[in-house]
C-alpha positions in Angstrom: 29.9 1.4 -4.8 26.7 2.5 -3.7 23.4 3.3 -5.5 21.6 6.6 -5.4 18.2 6.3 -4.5 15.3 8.4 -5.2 12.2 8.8 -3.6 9.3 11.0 -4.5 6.7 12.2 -1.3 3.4 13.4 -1.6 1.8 14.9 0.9 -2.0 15.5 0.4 -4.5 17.1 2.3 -8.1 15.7 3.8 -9.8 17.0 0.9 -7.6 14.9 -1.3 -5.8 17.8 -3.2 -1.6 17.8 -2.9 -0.3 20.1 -1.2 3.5 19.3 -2.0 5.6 17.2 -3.6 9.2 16.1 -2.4 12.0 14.3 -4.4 14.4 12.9 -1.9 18.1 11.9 -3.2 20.0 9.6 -0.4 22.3 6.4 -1.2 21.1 4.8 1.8 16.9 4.6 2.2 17.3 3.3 5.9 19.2 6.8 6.8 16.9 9.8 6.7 20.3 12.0 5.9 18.9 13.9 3.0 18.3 16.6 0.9 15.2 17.7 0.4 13.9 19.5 -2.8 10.5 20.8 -2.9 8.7 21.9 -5.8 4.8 23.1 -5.4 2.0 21.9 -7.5 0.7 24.4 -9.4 -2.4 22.5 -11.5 -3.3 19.2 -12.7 -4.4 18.5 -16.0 -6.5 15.2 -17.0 -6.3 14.8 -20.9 -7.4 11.6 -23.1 -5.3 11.9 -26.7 -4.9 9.6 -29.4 -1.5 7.6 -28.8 1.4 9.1 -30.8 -0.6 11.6 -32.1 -0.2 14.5 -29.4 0.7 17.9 -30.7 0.5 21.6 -29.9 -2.9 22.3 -31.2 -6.1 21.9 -29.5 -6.8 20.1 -27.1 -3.4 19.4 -26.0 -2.5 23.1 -26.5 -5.6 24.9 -25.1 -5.6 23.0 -21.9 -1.4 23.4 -21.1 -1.0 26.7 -22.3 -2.4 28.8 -19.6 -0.6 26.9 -17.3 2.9 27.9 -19.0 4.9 24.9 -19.7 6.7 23.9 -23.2 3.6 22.1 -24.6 5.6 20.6 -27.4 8.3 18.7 -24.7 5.2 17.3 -23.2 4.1 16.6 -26.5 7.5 15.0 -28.0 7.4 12.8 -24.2 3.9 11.8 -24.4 4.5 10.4 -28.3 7.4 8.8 -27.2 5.9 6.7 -24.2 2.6 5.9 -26.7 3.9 5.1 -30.0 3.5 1.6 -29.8 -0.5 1.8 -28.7 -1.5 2.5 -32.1 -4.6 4.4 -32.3 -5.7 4.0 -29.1 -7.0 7.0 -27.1 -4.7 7.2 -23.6 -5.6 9.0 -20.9 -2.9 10.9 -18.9 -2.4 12.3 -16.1 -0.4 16.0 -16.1 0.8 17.3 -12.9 2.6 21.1 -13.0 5.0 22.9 -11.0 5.5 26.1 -10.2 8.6 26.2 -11.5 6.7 25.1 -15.0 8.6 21.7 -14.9 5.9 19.0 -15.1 5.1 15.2 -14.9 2.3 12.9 -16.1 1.3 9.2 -15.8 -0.4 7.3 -18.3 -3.3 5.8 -17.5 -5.2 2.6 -19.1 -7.4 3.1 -22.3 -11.0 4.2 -21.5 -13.7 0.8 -21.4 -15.8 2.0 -24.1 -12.7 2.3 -26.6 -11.9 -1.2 -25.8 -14.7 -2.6 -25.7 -15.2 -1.1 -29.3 -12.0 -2.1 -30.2 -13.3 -5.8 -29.0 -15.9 -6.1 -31.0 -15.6 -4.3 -33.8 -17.6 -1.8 -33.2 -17.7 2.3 -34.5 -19.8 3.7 -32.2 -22.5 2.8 -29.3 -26.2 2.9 -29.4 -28.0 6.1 -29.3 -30.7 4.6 -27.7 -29.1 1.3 -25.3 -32.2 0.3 -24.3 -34.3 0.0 -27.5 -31.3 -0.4 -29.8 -28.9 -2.9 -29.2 -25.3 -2.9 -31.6 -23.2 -5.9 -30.7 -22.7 -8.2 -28.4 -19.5 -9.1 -26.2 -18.6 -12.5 -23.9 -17.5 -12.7 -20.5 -14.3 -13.9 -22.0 -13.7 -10.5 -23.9 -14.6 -8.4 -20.6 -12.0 -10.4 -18.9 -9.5 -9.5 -21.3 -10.6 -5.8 -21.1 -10.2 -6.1 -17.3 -7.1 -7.2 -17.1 -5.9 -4.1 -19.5 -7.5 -2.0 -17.0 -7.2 -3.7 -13.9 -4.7 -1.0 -12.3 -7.4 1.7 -13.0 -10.6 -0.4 -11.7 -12.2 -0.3 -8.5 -12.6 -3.7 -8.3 -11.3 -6.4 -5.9 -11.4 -9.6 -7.9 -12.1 -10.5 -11.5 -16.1 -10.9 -11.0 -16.3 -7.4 -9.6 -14.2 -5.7 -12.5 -16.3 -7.3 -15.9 -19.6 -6.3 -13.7 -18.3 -2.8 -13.9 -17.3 -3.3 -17.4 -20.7 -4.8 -18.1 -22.0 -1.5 -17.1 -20.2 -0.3 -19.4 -21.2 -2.1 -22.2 -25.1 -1.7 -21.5 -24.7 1.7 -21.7 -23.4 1.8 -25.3 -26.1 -0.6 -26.1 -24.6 -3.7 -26.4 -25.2 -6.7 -25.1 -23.6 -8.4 -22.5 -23.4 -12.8 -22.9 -22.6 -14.7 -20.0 
């Protein structure tokens, strides 16, 4: 009995955009014997919605409609793979077809939502320099950046709470450690 394979190939172009987007079906990935299907990307959407809580209204609606795809079967999909974030906000990634069939990845929660969530903490400063709201440890960034670690352009752990630091200091709280 064999297995079916897929594999999904992207090819971009110098400028970074994708040009197309092959699905390739073969039960064995060491033959290149295969059917290719290739569907063109017509858009993609970047969206940040509460977890579970996607629906057809705005902004989930204004931002897929013009693009033509059944916004409440990305809606149903998206509360599906959320539900059990809570309230978190969750960024996703929406690529579209031409044919009006689309995909999306999730992405990790932005850092200023967790580092609210990690303090306690409604909103940042309006004024980070002159007013400062909380305060968060070294040991709480760590914990952020290993939520977001996939998403970071960061090579080790030192480079990633520095960036979350950042972070921090601009919402006007302060950083120990």
């Amino acid at each position: 009995m064999y297995k079916t394979f897929l594999f999904i190939l992207v090819f971009v172009d110098f400028l970074g955009k994708t040009i197309k987007i092959f699905a390739l079906r073969t039960q064995d990935y060491t033959n290149l014997n295969f059917k290719i299907m290739a569907k063109e990307v017509k858009a993609i959407v970047k969206l940040q919605v509460a977890a579970g809580k996607a629906n057809p209204a705005p902004p989930v609606g204004t931002a897929l409609g013009p693009h033509g795809i059944n916004i409440q079967d990305f809606c149903t999909q998206f509360n599906n793979e959320t539900r059990e974030f809570g309230e978190t906000v969750i960024p996703a990634v929406i690529t579209i077809f031409d044919d009006r069939s689309f995909t999306f990845i999730l992405k990790s929660p932005p850092a200023p939502v967790l580092i609210k969530k990690a303090i306690n903490l409604k909103k940042g400063s309006g004024t980070p320099n002159k007013e400062k709201v909380g305060t968060i440890t070294r040991a709480q960034l760590e914990e952020i950046a290993k939520i977001k670690w996939d998403d970071l352009n960061a090579n080790d752990m030192d480079a990633a709470v520095k960036i979350l630091a950042g972070t921090a200091r601009s919402m006007g709280v302060k950083v120990d450690g």
